[in-house]
Backbone as JSON Lines, residues from 0, in Angstrom:
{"i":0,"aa":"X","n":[-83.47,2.83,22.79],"ca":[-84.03,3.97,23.48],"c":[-85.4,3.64,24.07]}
{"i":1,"aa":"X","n":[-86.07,2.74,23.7],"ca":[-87.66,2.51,23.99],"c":[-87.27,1.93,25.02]}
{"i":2,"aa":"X","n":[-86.27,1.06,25.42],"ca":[-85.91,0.37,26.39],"c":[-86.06,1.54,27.92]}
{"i":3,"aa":"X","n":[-85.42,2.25,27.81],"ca":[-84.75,3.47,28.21],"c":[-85.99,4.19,28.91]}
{"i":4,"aa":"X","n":[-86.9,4.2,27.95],"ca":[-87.77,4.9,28.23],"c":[-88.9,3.89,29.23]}
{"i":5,"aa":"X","n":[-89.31,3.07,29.09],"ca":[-90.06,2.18,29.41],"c":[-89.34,1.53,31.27]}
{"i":6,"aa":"X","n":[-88.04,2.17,31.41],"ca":[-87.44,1.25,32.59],"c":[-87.29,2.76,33.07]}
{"i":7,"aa":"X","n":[-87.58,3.89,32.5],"ca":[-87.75,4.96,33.3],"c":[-89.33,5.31,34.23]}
{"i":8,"aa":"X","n":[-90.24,5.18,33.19],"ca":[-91.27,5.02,33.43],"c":[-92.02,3.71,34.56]}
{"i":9,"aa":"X","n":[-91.32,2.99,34.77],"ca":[-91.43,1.56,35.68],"c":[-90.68,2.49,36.72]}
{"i":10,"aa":"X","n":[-89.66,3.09,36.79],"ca":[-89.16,3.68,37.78],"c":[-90.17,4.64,38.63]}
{"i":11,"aa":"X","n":[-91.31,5.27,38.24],"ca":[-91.87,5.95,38.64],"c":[-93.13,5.99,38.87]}
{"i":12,"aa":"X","n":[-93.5,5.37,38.07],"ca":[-94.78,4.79,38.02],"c":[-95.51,3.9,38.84]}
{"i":13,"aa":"X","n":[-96.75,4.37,39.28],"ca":[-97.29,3.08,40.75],"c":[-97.7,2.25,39.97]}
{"i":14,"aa":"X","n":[-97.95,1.73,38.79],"ca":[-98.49,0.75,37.98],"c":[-97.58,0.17,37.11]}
{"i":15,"aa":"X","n":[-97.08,-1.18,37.26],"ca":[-96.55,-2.0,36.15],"c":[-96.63,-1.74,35.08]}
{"i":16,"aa":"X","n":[-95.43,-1.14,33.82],"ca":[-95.71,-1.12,32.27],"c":[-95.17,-2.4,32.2]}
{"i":17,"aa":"X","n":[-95.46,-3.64,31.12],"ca":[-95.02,-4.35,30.63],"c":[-95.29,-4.53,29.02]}
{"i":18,"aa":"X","n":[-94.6,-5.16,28.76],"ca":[-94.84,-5.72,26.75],"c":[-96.14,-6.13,27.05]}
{"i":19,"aa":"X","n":[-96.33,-5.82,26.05],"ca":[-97.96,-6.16,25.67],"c":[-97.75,-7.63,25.05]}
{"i":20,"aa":"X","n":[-96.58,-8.26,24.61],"ca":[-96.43,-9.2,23.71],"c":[-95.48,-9.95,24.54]}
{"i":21,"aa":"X","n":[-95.96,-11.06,25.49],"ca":[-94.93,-11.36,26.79],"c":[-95.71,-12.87,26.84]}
{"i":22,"aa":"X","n":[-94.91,-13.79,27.29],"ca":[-95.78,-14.94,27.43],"c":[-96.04,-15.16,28.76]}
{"i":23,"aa":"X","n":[-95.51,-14.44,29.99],"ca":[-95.6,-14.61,31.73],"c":[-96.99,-14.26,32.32]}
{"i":24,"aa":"X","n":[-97.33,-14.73,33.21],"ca":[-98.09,-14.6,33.52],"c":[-97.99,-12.7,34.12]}
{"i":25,"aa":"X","n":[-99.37,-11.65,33.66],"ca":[-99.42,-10.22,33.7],"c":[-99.46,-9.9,35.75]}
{"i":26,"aa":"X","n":[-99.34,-9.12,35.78],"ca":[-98.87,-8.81,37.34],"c":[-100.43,-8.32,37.92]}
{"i":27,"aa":"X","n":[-100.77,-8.49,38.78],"ca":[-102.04,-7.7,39.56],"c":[-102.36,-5.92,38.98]}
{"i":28,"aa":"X","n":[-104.25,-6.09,38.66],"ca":[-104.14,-5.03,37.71],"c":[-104.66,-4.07,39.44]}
{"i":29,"aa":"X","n":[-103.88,-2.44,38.96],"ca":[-103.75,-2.23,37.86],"c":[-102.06,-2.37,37.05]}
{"i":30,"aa":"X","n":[-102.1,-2.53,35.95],"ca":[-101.06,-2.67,35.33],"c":[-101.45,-1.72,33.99]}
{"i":31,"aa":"X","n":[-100.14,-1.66,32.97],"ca":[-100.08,-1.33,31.6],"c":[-99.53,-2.11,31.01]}
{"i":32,"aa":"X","n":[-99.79,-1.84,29.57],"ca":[-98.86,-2.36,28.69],"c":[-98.19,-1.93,27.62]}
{"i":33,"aa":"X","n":[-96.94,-1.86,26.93],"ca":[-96.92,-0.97,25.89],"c":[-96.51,-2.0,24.94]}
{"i":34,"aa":"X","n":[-96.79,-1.27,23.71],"ca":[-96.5,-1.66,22.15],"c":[-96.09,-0.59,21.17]}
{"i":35,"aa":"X","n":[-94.91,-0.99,20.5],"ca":[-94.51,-0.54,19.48],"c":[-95.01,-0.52,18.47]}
{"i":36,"aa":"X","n":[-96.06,0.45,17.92],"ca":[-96.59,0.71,16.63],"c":[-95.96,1.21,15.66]}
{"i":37,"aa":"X","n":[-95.0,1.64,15.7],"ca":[-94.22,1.95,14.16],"c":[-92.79,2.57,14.64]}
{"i":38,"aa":"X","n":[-91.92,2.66,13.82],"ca":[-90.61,3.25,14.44],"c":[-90.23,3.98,12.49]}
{"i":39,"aa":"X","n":[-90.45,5.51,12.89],"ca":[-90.04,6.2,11.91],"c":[-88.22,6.79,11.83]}
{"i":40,"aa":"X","n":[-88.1,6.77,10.4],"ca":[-86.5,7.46,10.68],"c":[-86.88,7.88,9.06]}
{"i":41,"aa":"X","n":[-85.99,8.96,9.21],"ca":[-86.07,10.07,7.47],"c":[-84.8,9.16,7.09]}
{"i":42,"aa":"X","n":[-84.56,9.24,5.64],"ca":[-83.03,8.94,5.08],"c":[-81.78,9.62,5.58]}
{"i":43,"aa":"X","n":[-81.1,8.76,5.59],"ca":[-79.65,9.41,5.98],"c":[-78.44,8.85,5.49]}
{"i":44,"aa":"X","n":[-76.88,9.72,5.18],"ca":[-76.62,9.08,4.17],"c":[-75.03,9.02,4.91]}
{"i":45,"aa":"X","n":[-74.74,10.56,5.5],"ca":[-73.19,11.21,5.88],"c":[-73.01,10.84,7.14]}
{"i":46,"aa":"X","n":[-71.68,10.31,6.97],"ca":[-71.33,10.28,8.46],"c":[-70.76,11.23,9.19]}
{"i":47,"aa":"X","n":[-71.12,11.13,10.83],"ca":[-71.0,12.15,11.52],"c":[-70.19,11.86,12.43]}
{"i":48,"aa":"X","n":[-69.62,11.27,12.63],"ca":[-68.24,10.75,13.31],"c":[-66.97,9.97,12.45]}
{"i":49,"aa":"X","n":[-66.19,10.49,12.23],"ca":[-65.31,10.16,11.56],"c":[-63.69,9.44,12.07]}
{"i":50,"aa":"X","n":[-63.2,9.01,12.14],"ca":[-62.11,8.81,12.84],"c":[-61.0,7.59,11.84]}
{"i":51,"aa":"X","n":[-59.64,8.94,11.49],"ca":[-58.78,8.05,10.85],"c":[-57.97,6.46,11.46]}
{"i":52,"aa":"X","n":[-57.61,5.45,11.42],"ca":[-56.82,4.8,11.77],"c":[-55.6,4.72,10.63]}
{"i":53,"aa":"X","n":[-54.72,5.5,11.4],"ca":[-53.18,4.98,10.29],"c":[-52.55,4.45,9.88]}
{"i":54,"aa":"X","n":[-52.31,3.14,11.08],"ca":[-51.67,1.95,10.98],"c":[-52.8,0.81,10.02]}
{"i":55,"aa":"X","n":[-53.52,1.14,9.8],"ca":[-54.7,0.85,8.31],"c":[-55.24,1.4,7.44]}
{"i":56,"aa":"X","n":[-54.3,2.56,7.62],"ca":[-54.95,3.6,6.22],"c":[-56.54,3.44,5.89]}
{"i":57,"aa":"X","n":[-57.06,3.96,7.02],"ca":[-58.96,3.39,6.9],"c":[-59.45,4.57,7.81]}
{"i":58,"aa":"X","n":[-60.84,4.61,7.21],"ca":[-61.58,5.67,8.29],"c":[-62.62,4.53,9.19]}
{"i":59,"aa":"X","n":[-63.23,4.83,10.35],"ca":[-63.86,4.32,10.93],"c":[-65.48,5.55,11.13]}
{"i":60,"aa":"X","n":[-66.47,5.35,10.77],"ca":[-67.66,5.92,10.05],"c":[-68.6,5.3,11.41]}
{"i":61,"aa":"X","n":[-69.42,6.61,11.48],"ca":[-70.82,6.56,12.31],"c":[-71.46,7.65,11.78]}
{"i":62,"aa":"X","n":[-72.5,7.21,12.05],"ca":[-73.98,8.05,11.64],"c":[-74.96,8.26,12.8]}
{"i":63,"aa":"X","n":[-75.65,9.42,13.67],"ca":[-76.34,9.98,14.12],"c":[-77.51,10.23,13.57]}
{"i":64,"aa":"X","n":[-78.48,9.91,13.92],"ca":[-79.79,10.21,12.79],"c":[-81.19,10.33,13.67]}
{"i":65,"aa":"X","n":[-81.81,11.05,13.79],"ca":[-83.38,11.01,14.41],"c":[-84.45,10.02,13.69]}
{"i":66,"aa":"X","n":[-84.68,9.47,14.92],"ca":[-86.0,8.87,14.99],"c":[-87.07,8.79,15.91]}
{"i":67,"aa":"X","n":[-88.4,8.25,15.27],"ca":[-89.78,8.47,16.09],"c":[-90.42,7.05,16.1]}
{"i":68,"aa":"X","n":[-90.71,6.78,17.44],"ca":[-91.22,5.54,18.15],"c":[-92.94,5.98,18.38]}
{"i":69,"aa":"X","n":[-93.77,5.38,17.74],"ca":[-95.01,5.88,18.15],"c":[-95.6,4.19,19.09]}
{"i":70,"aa":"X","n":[-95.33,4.4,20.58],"ca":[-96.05,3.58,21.45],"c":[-97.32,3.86,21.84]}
{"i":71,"aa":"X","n":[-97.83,2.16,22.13],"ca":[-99.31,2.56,22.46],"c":[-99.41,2.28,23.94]}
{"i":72,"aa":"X","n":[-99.96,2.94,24.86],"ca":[-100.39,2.11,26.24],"c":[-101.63,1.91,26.38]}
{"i":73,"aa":"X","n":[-101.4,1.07,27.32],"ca":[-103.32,0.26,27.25],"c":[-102.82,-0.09,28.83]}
{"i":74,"aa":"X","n":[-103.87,0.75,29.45],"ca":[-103.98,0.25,30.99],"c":[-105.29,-0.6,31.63]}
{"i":75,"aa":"X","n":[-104.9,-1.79,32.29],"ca":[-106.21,-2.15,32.75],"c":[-106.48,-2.16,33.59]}
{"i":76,"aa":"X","n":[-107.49,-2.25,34.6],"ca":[-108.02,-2.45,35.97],"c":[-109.22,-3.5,36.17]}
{"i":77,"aa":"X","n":[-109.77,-3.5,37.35],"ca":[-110.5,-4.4,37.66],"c":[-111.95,-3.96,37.43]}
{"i":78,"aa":"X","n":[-112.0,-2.48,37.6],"ca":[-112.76,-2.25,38.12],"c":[-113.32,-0.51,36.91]}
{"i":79,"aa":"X","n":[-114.34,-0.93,36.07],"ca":[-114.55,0.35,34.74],"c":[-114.1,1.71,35.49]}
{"i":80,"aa":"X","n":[-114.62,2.24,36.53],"ca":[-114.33,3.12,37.19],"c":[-112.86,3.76,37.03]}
{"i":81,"aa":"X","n":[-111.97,2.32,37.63],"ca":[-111.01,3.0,38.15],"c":[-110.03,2.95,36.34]}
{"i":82,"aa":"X","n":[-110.76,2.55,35.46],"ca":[-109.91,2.84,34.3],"c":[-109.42,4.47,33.69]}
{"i":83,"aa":"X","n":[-110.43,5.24,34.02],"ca":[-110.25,6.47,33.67],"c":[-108.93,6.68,34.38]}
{"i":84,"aa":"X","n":[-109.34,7.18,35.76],"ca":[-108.26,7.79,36.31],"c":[-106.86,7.14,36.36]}
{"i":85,"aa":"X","n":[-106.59,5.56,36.59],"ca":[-105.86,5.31,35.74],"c":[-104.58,5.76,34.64]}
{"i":86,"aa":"X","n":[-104.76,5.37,33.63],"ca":[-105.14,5.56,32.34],"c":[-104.7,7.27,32.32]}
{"i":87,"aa":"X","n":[-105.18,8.23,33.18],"ca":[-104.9,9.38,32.7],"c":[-103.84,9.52,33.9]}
{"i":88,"aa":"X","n":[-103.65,9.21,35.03],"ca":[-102.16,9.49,36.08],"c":[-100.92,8.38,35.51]}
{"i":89,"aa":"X","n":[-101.24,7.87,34.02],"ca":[-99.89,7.1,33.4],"c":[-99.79,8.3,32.42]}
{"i":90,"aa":"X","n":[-100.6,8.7,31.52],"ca":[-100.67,10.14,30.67],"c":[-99.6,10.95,31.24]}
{"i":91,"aa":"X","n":[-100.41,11.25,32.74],"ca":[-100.12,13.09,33.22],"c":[-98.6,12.23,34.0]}
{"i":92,"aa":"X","n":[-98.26,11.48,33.55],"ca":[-96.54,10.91,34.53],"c":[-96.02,11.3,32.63]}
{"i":93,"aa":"X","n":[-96.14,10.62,31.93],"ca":[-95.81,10.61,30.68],"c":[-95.64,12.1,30.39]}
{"i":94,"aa":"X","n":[-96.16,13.14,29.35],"ca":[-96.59,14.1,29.28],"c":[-96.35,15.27,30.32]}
{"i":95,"aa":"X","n":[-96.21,14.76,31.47],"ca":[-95.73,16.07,32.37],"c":[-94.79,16.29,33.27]}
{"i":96,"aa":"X","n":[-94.95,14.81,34.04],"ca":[-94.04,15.01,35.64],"c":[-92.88,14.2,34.44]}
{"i":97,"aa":"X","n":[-92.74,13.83,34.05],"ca":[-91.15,12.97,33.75],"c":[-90.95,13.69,31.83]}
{"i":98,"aa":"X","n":[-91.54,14.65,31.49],"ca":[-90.58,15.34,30.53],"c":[-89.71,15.35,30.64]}
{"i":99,"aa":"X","n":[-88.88,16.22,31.8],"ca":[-87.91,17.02,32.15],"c":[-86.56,15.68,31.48]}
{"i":100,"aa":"X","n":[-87.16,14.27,32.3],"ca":[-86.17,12.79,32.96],"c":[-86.44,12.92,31.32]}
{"i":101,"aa":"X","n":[-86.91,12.54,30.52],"ca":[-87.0,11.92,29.13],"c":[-85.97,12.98,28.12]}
{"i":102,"aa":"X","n":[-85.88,14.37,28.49],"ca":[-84.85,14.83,28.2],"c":[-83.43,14.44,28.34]}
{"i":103,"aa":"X","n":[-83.36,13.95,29.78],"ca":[-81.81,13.9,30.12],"c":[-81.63,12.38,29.25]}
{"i":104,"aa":"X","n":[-82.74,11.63,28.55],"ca":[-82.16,10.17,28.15],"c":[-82.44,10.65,27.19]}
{"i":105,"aa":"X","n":[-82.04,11.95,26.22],"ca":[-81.8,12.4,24.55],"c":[-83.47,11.68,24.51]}
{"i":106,"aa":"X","n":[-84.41,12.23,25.07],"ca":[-85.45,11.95,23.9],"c":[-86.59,12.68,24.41]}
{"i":107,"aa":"X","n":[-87.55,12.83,23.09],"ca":[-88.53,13.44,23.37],"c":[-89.98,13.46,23.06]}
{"i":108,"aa":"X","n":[-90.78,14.09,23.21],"ca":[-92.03,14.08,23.14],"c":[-92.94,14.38,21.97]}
{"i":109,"aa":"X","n":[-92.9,14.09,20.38],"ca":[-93.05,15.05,19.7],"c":[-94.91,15.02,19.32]}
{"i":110,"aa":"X","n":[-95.77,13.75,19.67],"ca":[-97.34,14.31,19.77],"c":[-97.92,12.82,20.68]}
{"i":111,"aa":"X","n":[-99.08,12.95,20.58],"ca":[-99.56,12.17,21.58],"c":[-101.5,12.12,21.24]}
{"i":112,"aa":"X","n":[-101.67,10.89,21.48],"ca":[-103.48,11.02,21.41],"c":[-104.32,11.14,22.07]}
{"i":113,"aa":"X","n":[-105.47,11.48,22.65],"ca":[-106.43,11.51,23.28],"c":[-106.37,9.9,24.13]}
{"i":114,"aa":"X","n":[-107.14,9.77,25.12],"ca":[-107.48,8.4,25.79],"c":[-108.52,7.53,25.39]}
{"i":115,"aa":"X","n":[-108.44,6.78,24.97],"ca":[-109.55,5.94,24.7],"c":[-110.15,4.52,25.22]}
{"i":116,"aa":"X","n":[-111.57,4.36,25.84],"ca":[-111.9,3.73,27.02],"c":[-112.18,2.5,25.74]}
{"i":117,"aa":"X","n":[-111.83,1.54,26.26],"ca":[-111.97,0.15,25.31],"c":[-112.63,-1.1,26.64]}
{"i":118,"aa":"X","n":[-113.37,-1.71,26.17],"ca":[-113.73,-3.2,26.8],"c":[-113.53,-4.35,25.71]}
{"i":119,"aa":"X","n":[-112.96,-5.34,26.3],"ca":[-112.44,-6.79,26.23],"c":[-113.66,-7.82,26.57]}
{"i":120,"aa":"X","n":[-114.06,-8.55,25.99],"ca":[-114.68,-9.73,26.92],"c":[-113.37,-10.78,26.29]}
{"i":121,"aa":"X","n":[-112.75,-11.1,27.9],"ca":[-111.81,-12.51,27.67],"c":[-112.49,-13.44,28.46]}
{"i":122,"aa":"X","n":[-112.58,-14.47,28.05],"ca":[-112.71,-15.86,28.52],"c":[-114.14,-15.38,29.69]}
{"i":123,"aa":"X","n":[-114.63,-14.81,28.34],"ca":[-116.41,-14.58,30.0],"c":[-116.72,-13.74,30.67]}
{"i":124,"aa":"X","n":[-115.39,-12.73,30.48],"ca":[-115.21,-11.78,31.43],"c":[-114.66,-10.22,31.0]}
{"i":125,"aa":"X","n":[-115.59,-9.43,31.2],"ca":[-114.98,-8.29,30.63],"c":[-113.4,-7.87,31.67]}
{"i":126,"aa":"X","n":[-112.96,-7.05,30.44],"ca":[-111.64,-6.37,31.27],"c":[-111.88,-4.96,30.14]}
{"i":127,"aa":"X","n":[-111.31,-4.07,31.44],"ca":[-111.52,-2.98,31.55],"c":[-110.1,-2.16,31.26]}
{"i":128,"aa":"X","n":[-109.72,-1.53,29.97],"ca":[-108.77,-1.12,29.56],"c":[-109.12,0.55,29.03]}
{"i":129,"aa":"X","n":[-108.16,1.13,29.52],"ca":[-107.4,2.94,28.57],"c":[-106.94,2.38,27.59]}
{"i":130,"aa":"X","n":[-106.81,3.36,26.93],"ca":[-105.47,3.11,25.69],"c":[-105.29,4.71,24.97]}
{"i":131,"aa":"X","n":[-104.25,4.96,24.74],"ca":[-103.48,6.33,24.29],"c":[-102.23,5.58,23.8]}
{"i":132,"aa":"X","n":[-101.58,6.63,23.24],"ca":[-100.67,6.41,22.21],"c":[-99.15,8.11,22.21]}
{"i":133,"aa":"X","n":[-98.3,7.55,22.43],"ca":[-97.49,8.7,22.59],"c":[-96.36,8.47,21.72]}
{"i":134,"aa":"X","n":[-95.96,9.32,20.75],"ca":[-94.71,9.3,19.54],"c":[-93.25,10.0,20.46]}
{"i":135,"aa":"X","n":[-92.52,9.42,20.65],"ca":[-91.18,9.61,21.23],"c":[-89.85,10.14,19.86]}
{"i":136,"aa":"X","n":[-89.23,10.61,20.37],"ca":[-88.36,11.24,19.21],"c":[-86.8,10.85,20.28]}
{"i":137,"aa":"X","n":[-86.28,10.65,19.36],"ca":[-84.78,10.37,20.0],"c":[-83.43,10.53,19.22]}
{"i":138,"aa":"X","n":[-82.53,10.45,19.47],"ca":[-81.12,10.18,18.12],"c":[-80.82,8.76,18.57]}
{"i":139,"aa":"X","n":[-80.09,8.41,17.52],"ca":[-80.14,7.24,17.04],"c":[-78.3,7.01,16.7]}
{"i":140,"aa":"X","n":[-77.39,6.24,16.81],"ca":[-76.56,5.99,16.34],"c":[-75.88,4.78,15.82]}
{"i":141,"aa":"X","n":[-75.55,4.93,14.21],"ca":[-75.0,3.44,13.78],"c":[-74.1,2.38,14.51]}
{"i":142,"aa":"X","n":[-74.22,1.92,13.67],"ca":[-73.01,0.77,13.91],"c":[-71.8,1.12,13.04]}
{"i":143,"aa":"X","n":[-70.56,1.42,13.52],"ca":[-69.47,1.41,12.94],"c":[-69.31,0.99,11.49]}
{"i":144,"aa":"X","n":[-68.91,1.86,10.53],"ca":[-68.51,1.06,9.09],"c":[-67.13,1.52,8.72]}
{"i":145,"aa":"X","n":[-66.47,0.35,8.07],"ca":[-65.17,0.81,7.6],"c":[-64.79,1.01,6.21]}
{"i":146,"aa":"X","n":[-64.18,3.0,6.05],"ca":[-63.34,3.02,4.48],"c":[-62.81,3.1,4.59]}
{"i":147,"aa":"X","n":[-62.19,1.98,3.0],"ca":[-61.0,1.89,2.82],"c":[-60.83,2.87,1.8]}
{"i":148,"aa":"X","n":[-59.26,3.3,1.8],"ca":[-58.96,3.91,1.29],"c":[-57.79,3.55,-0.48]}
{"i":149,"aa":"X","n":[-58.48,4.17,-1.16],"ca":[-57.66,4.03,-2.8],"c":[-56.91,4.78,-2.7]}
{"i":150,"aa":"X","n":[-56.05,3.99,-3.08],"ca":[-54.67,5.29,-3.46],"c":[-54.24,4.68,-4.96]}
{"i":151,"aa":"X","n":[-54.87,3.65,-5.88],"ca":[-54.7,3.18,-6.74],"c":[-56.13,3.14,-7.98]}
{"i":152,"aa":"X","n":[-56.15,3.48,-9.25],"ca":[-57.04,2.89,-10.02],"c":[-56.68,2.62,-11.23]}
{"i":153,"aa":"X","n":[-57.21,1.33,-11.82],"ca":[-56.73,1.12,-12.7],"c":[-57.96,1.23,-14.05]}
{"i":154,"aa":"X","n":[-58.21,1.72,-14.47],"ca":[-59.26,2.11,-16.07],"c":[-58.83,1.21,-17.29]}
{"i":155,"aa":"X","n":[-59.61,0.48,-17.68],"ca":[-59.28,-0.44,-18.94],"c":[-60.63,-0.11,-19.91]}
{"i":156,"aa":"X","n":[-60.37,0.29,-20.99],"ca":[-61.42,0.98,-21.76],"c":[-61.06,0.69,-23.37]}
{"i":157,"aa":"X","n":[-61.34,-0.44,-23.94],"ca":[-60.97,-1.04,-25.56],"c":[-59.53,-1.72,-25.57]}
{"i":158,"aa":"X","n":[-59.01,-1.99,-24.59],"ca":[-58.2,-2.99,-24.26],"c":[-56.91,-1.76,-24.15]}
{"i":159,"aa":"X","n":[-57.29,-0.32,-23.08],"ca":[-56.87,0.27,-23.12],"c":[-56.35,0.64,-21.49]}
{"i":160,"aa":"X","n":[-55.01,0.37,-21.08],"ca":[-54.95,0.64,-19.37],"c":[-54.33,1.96,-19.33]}
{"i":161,"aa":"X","n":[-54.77,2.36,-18.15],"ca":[-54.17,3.56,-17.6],"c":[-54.83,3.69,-16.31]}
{"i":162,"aa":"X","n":[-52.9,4.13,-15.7],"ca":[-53.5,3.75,-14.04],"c":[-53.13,5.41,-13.75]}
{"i":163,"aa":"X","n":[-54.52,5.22,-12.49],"ca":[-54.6,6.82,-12.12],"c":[-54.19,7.13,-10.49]}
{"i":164,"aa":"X","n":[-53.5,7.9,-10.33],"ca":[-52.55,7.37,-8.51],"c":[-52.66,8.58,-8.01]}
{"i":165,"aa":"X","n":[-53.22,8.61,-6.66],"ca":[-53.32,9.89,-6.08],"c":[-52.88,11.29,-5.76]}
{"i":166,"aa":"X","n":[-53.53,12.04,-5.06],"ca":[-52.7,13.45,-5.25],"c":[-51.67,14.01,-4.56]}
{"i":167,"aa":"X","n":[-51.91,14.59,-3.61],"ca":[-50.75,14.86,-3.03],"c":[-50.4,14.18,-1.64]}
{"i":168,"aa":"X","n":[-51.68,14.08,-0.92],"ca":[-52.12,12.82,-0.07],"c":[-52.21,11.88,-0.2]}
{"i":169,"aa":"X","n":[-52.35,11.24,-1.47],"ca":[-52.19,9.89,-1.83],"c":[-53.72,9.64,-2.2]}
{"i":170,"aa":"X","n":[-54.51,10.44,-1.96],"ca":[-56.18,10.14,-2.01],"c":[-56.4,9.98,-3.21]}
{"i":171,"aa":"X","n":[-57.19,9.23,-4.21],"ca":[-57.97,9.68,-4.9],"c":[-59.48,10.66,-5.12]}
């Protein structure tokens, strides 16, 4: 989904987002960059797609589950000035004009931080960076798992067997 989101945002955006963590040479600023600071998900246990196969007496199992992507962007320019405004027309694209689009790709907006003006000295030279931080919420879906199904058990308890065989379905 971060994918998703990040090639939406390049879609619209007059400024390059790229990985912050890239070995290519960065594109003419101004540019951004984003990073994945944490990726939350609550426990989850039931599956929510179910689907028998007969000719294998097996279920085929998926799980749906919410999660939260908290990205950071960091925009730079050439020029201290033009970092503000910047920096806040990647915000007000984020946060306002492309809600609506971040809906139709199942995801959403659930908080976001203030802007914060940062300087770099690299190699001699200051660079001039924003940085904000926006938590994305999305669903999430497994990877396929397969049950099998018992229709047999066998209990051995003091060198004691007894086999226990399903009900009327054959289930245990």
């Amino acid at each position: 989904m971060i994918k998703k989101i990040i090639e939406l945002l390049n879609k619209v955006s007059a400024i390059q987002i790229i990985s912050s963590y890239t070995e290519h040479t960065p594109p003419a600023k101004p540019y951004a960059t984003y990073t994945v600071i944490n990726v939350k998900t609550p426990d989850f246990f039931g599956a929510t797609e179910s689907e028998y196969i007969k000719n294998d007496d097996k279920y085929l199992e998926k799980a749906e589950y919410r999660s939260e992507a908290k990205i950071q962007f960091d925009v730079y320019t050439e020029e201290q000035e033009n970092v503000v405004e910047k920096t806040t027309e990647l915000k007000e694209l984020i946060l306002f004009i492309l809600r609506y689009e971040f809906s139709r790709i199942n995801a959403g907006i659930v908080k976001f931080t203030d802007i914060k003006m940062l300087r770099e000295d690299i190699s001699n030279k200051y660079e001039y960076r924003g940085s904000f931080d926006v938590t994305f919420e999305y669903m999430k879906l497994t990877a396929e798992k397969e049950v099998l199904i018992a229709r047999e058990i066998e209990l051995i308890a003091n060198e004691q067997k007894k086999r226990i065989k399903g009900g009327k379905n054959g289930n245990i």
